[in-house]
C-alpha distance (Angstrom), angle and dihedral (degrees) to the residues before:
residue distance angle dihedral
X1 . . .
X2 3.69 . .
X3 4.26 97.0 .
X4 3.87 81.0 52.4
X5 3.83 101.7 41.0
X6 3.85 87.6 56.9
X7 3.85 101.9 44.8
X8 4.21 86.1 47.3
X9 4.00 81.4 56.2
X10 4.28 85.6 48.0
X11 3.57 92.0 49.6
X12 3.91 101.2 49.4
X13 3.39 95.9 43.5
X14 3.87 101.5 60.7
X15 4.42 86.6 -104.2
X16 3.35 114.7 155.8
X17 3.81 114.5 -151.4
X18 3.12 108.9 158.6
X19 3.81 108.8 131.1
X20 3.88 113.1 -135.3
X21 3.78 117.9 -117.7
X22 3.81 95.9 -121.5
X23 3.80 97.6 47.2
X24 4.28 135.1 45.4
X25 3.13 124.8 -136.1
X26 3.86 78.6 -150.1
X27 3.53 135.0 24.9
X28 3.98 88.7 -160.0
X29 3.75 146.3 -47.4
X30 3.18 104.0 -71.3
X31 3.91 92.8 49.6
X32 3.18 95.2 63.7
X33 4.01 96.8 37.7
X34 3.53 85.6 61.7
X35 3.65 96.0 54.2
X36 3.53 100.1 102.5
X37 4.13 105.4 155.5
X38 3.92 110.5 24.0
X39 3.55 126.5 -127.5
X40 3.49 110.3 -43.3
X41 3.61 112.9 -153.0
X42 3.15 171.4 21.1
X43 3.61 102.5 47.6
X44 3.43 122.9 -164.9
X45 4.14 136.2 -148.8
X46 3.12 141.8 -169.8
X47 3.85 132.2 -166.5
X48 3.43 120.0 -161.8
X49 4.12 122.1 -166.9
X50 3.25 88.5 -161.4
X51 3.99 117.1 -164.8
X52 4.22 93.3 48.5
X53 3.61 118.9 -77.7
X54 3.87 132.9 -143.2
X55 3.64 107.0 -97.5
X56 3.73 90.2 -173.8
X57 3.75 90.3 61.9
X58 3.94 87.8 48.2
X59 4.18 128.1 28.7
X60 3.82 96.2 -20.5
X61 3.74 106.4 61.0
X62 3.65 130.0 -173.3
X63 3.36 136.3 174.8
X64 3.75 113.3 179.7
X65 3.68 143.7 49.2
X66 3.83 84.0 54.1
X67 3.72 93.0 -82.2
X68 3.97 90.2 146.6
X69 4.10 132.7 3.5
X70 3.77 99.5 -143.5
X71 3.80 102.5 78.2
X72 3.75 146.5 -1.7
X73 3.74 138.1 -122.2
X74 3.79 91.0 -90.8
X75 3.78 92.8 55.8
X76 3.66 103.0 67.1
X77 3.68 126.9 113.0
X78 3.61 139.0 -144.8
X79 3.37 128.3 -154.0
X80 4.32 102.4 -169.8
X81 3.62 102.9 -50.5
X82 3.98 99.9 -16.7
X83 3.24 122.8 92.6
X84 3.91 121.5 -155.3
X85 3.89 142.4 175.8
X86 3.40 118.5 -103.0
X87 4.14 115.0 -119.6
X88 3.48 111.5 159.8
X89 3.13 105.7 104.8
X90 3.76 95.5 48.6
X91 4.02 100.5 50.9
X92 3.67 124.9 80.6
X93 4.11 105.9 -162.5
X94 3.47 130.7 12.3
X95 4.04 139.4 39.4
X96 3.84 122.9 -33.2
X97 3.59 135.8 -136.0
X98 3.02 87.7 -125.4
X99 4.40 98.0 56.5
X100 3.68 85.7 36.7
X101 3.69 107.6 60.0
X102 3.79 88.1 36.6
X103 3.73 90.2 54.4
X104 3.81 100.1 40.1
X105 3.68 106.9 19.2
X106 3.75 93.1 105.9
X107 3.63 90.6 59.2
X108 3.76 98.2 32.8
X109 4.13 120.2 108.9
X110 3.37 108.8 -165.8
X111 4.00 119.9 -169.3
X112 4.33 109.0 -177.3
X113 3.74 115.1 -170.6
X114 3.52 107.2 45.8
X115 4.08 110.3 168.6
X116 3.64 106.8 -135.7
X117 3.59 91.3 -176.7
X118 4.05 96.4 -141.0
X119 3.83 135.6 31.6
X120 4.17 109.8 -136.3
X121 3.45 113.2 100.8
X122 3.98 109.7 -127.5
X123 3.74 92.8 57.6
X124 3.38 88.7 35.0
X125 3.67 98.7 55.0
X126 4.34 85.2 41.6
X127 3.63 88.7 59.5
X128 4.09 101.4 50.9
X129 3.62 90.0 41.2
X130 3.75 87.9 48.0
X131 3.29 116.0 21.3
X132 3.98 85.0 -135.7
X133 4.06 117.9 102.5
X134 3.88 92.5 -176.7
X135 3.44 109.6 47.9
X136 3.66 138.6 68.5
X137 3.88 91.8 -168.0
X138 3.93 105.4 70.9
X139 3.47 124.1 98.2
X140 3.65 128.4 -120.4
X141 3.90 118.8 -99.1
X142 3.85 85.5 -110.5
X143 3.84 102.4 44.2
X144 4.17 78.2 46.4
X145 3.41 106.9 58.2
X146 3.95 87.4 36.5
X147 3.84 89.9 61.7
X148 4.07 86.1 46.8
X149 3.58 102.9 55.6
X150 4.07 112.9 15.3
X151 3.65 109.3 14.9
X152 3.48 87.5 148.1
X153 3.27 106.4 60.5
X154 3.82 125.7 105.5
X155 4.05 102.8 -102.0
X156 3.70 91.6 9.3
X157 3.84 94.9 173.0
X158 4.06 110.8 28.1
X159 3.93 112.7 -161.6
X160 3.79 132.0 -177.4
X161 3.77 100.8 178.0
X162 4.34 139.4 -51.9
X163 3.98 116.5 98.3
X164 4.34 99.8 -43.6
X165 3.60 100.6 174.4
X166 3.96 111.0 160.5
X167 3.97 99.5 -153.0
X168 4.34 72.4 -132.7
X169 4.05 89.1 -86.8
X170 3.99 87.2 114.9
X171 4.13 138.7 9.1
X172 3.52 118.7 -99.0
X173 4.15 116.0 -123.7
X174 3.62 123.2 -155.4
X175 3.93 104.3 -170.3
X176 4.42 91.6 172.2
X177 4.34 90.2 173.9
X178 3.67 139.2 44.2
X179 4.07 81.1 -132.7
X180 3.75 90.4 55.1
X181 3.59 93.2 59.5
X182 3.73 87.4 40.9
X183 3.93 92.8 63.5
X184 4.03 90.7 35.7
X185 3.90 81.9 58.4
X186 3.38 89.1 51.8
X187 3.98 112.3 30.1
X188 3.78 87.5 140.2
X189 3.87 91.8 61.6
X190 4.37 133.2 77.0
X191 3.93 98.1 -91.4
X192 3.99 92.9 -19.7
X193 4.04 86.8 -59.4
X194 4.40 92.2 144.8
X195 3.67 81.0 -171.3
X196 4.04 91.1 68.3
X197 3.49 104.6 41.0
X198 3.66 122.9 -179.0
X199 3.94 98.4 -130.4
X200 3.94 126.3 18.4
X201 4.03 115.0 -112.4
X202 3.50 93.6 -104.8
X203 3.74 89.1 61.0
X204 3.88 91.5 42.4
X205 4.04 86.6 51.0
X206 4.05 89.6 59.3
X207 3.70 94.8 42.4
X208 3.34 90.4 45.7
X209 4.23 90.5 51.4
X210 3.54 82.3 42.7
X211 3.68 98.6 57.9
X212 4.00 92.1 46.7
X213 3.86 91.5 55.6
X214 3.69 92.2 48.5
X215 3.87 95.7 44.6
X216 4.27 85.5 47.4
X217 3.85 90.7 51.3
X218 4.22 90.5 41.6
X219 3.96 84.8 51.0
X220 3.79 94.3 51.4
X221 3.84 90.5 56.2
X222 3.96 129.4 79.5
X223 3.42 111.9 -100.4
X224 3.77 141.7 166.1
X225 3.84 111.4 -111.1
X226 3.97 102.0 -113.5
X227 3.93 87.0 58.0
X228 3.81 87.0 42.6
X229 4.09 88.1 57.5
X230 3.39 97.5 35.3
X231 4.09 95.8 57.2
X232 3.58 94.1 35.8
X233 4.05 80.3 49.3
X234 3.49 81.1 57.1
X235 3.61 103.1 50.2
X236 4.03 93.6 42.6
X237 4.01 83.2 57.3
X238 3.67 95.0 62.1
X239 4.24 97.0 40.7
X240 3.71 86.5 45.4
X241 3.44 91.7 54.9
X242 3.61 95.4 55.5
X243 3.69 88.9 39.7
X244 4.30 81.9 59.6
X245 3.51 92.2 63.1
X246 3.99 95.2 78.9
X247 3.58 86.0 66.5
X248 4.00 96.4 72.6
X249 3.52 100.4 76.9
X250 3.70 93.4 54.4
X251 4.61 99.2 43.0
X252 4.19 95.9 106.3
X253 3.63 107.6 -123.9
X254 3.65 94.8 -123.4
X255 3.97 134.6 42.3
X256 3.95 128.1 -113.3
X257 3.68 115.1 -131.9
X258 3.64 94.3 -137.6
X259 3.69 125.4 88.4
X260 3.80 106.0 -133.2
X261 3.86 85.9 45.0
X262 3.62 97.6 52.8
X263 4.00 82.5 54.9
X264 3.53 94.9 50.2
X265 3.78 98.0 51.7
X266 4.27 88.5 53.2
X267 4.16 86.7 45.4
X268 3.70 96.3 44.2
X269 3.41 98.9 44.2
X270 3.90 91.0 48.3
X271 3.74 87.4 48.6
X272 3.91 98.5 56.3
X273 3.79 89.3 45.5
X274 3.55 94.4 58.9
X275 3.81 92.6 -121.2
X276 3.84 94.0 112.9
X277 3.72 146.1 54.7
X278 3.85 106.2 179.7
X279 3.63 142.5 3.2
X280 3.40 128.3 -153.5
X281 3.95 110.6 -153.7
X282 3.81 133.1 -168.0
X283 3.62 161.3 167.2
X284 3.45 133.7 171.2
X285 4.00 149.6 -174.2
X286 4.12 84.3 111.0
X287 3.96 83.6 133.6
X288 3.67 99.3 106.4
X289 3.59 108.9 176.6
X290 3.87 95.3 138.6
X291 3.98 114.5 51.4
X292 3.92 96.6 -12.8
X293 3.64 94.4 -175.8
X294 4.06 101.6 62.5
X295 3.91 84.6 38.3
X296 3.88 98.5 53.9
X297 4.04 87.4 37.7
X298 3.16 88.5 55.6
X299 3.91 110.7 42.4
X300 4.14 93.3 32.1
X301 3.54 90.7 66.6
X302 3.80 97.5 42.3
X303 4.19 84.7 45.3
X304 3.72 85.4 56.6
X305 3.57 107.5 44.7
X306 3.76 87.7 49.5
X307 4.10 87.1 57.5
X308 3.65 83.2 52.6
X309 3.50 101.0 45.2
X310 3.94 85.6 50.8
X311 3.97 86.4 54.8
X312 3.46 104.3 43.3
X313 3.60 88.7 46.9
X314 3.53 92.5 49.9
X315 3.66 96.3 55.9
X316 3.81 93.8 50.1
X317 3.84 87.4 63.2
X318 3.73 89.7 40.7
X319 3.63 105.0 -118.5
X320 3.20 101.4 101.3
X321 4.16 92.2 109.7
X322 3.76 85.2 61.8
X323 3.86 97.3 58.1
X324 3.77 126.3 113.4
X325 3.33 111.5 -159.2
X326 3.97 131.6 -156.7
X327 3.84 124.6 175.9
X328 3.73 119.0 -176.6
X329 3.68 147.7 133.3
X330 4.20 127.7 -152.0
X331 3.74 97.9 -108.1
X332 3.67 143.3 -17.5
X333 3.97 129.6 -103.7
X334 4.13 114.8 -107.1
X335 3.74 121.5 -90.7
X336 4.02 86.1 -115.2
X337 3.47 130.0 67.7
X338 4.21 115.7 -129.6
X339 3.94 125.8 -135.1
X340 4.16 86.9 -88.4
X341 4.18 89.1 65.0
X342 3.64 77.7 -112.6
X343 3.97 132.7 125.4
X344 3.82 120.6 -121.5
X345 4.47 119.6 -137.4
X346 3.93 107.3 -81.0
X347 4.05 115.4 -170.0
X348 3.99 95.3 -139.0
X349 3.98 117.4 73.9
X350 3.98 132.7 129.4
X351 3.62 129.3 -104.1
X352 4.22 123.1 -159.3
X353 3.95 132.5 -150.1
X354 3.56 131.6 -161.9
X355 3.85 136.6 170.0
X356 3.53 141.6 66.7
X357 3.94 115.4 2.5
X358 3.97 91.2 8.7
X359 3.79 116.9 122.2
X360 3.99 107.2 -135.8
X361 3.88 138.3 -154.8
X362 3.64 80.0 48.4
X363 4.12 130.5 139.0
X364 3.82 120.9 -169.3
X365 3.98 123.7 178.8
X366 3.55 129.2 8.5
X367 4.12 141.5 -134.7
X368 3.46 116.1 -134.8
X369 4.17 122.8 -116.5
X370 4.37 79.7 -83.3
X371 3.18 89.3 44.3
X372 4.27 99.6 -110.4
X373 3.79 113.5 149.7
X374 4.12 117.5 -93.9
X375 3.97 104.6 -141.1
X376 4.02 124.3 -127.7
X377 3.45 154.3 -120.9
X378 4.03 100.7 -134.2
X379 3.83 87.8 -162.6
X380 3.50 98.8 55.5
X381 3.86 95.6 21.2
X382 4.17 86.3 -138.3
X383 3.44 120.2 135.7
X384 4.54 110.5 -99.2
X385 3.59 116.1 172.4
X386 3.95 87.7 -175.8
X387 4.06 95.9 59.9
X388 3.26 104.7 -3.4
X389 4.02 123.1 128.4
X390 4.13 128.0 -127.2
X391 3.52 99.5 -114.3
X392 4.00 107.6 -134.8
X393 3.51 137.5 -177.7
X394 3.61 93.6 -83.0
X395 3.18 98.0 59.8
X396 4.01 92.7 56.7
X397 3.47 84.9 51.4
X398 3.70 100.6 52.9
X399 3.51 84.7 54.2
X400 3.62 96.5 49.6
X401 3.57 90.0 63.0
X402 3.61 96.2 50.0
X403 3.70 84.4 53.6
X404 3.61 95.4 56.5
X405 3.66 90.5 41.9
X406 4.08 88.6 -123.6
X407 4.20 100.5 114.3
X408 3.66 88.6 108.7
X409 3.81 101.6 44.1
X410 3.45 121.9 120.4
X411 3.76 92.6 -111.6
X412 4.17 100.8 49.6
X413 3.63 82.9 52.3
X414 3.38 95.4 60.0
X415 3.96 81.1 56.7
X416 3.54 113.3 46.7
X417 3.86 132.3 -179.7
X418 3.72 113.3 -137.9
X419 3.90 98.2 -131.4
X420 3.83 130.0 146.8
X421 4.08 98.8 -118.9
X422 4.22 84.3 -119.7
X423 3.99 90.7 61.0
X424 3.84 84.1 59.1
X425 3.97 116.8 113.4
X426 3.61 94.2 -137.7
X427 3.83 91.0 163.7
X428 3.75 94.3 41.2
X429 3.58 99.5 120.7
X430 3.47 103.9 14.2
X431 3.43 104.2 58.5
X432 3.38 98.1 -147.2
């Protein structure tokens, strides 16, 4: 009753649980038994504007040759070394440039000109999640470096939307409501209530015992590998949801209205359970090809108040130093506006970073004045139209790795990146 209870809870929420055939979620009983606190960090997020937004109304400014209508060269701001568009006068709700970049421009990494090599958005969106163009078999970075470092824990890899394919190193969760999580926290209670349980814990400590002596003496026996995954499927059900539990403490007791925050709450309170390793967070309708300024003044500062929201949130449960932090969109908009007032796709834009082991108040790459990409040097990281390299996707993702300290695992190997070891961006997010 309680295995089944819990993976009914799985199913209608959107959780995936479905243990890959090259990885446990458990090595054995007594593995998991022992796993009293959860993985503890670092945590890593994604958000994805997914659609294509305007980098010149965001990190990539420009104010001439017409590229936008909202400002001109002498109105852009700099906060240290970035330099940013100015919007707040044009938005109506949300965060401005203007309060973001002074907030987070000392942690902000900011890398304009990023070659995404086409401009439709499914491959697209396969390749920046990916870092592969042409395959449909590598994992995202986040599903990745969940598989790495946690692929044990309950809802390893969290996803609310954007390309999430696993590469089957790790199951995907979908967690879509705060009271989702709430009854996945507490699969062993009437409607996710933990005050009515259905059995006391003495009686959940014997089952439990009982479960690990029957999944030891299925384990010692021959059997063919689908019953193998589906028992030990079985088994990881019940330890996960105990594992679930920690999460309760940390589900807010009410519900943002905004999107991204909503998100957030489900990620971070995953995150300080121990339950999760990365999240990959999203909202779209970025594809302004009709009227791309109210669009992109609209969604930009809902996209950044969201990234706020996450941080702020973050710090109040005081994990915040153990965030990685990625913030990108498929593609760019064009550097000309069609007969709609709108902006077409465009395969150069920027991405930015910030977190733990990521050098802020930093700007690498450039755009030219119509907004083309400016090759370069990945040793120096300074712009070199002469000998420079078109920084792609794969190279962000190579360095990815690196950051997480996972480009030797098993699993990334089983994924390379074709890149001559001088095209790497050793220095990417060090800065030195």
């Amino acid at each position: 009753m309680k295995r089944r209870k819990f993976i009914q809870l799985c199913g209608s929420a959107g959780l995936g649980l479905a243990m890959p055939i090259s990885v446990p979620l458990y090595a054995d009983g007594e593995n998991a038994k022992n796993e009293s606190t959860g993985y503890e960090g670092p945590y890593y997020v994604v958000f994805n504007a997914s659609g294509g937004w305007d980098t010149t109304y965001l990190m990539d400014p420009k104010g001439i040759n017409e590229i936008n209508r909202l400002y001109q060269e002498g109105d852009i701001l700099t906060q240290g070394t970035l330099h940013y568009a100015p919007n707040a006068a044009h938005i109506e709700t949300g965060m401005s440039n203007e309060d973001f970049f002074k907030k987070y421009g000392h942690e902000l990494l900011v890398l304009n000109g990023l070659d995404y090599s086409v401009n439709n958005h499914s491959p697209c969106s396969r390749y920046m999640a990916t870092g592969k163009l042409d395959s449909l078999a590598y994992p995202t970075f986040a599903a990745l470096v969940a598989a790495c470092k946690g692929a044990d824990a309950p809802l390893a890899f969290l996803t609310f939307g954007q390309y999430s394919a696993t590469g089957n190193l790790v199951p995907m969760a979908r967690v879509p409501y705060l009271n989702s999580l709430s009854k996945l926290a507490n699969a062993d209670a009437l409607h996710g209530n933990a005050r009515s349980p259905y059995h006391d814990s003495f009686v959940v400590d014997r089952i439990e015992e009982a479960l690990n002596q029957q999944n030891k003496s299925r384990k010692s026996q021959v059997r063919l590998p689908r019953v193998q995954r589906s028992q030990s499927m079985l088994y990881a059900a019940q330890i996960n949801s105990k594992a679930l539990q920690r999460v309760t403490p940390y589900i807010p007791k009410t519900t943002p209205k905004q999107r991204l925050s909503q998100q957030a709450d489900i990620a971070l309170a995953s995150f300080k359970a121990g339950v999760c390793v990365s999240a990959n967070l999203s909202i779209g309708q970025f594809d302004s090809h009709n009227n791309n300024d109210p669009d992109q003044m609209k969604l930009l500062p809902e996209f950044l108040a969201g990234i706020d929201y996450l941080m702020t949130k973050a710090e109040e449960l005081k994990i915040r130093e153990k965030l990685v932090v990625v913030i990108q969109s498929e593609m760019g908009r064009t550097p000309k506006y069609n007969k709609g007032n709108g902006k077409d796709h465009w395969s150069i834009g920027s991405i930015m970073f910030m977190g733990t082991g990521i050098q802020g108040n930093r700007v690498v790459g450039a755009t030219d004045d119509k907004l083309f990409q400016i090759p370069i040097n990945p040793a120096t990281l300074k712009t070199d139209s002469e000998n420079g390299i078109r920084v792609r996707p794969e190279h962000i993702h190579t360095a990815l790795r690196e950051l997480a300290q996972i480009d030797d695992h098993d699993f990334s190997l089983q994924f390379p990146f074709v890149i001559p070891e001088e095209e790497h961006l050793a220095r990417l997010f060090s800065g030195a």
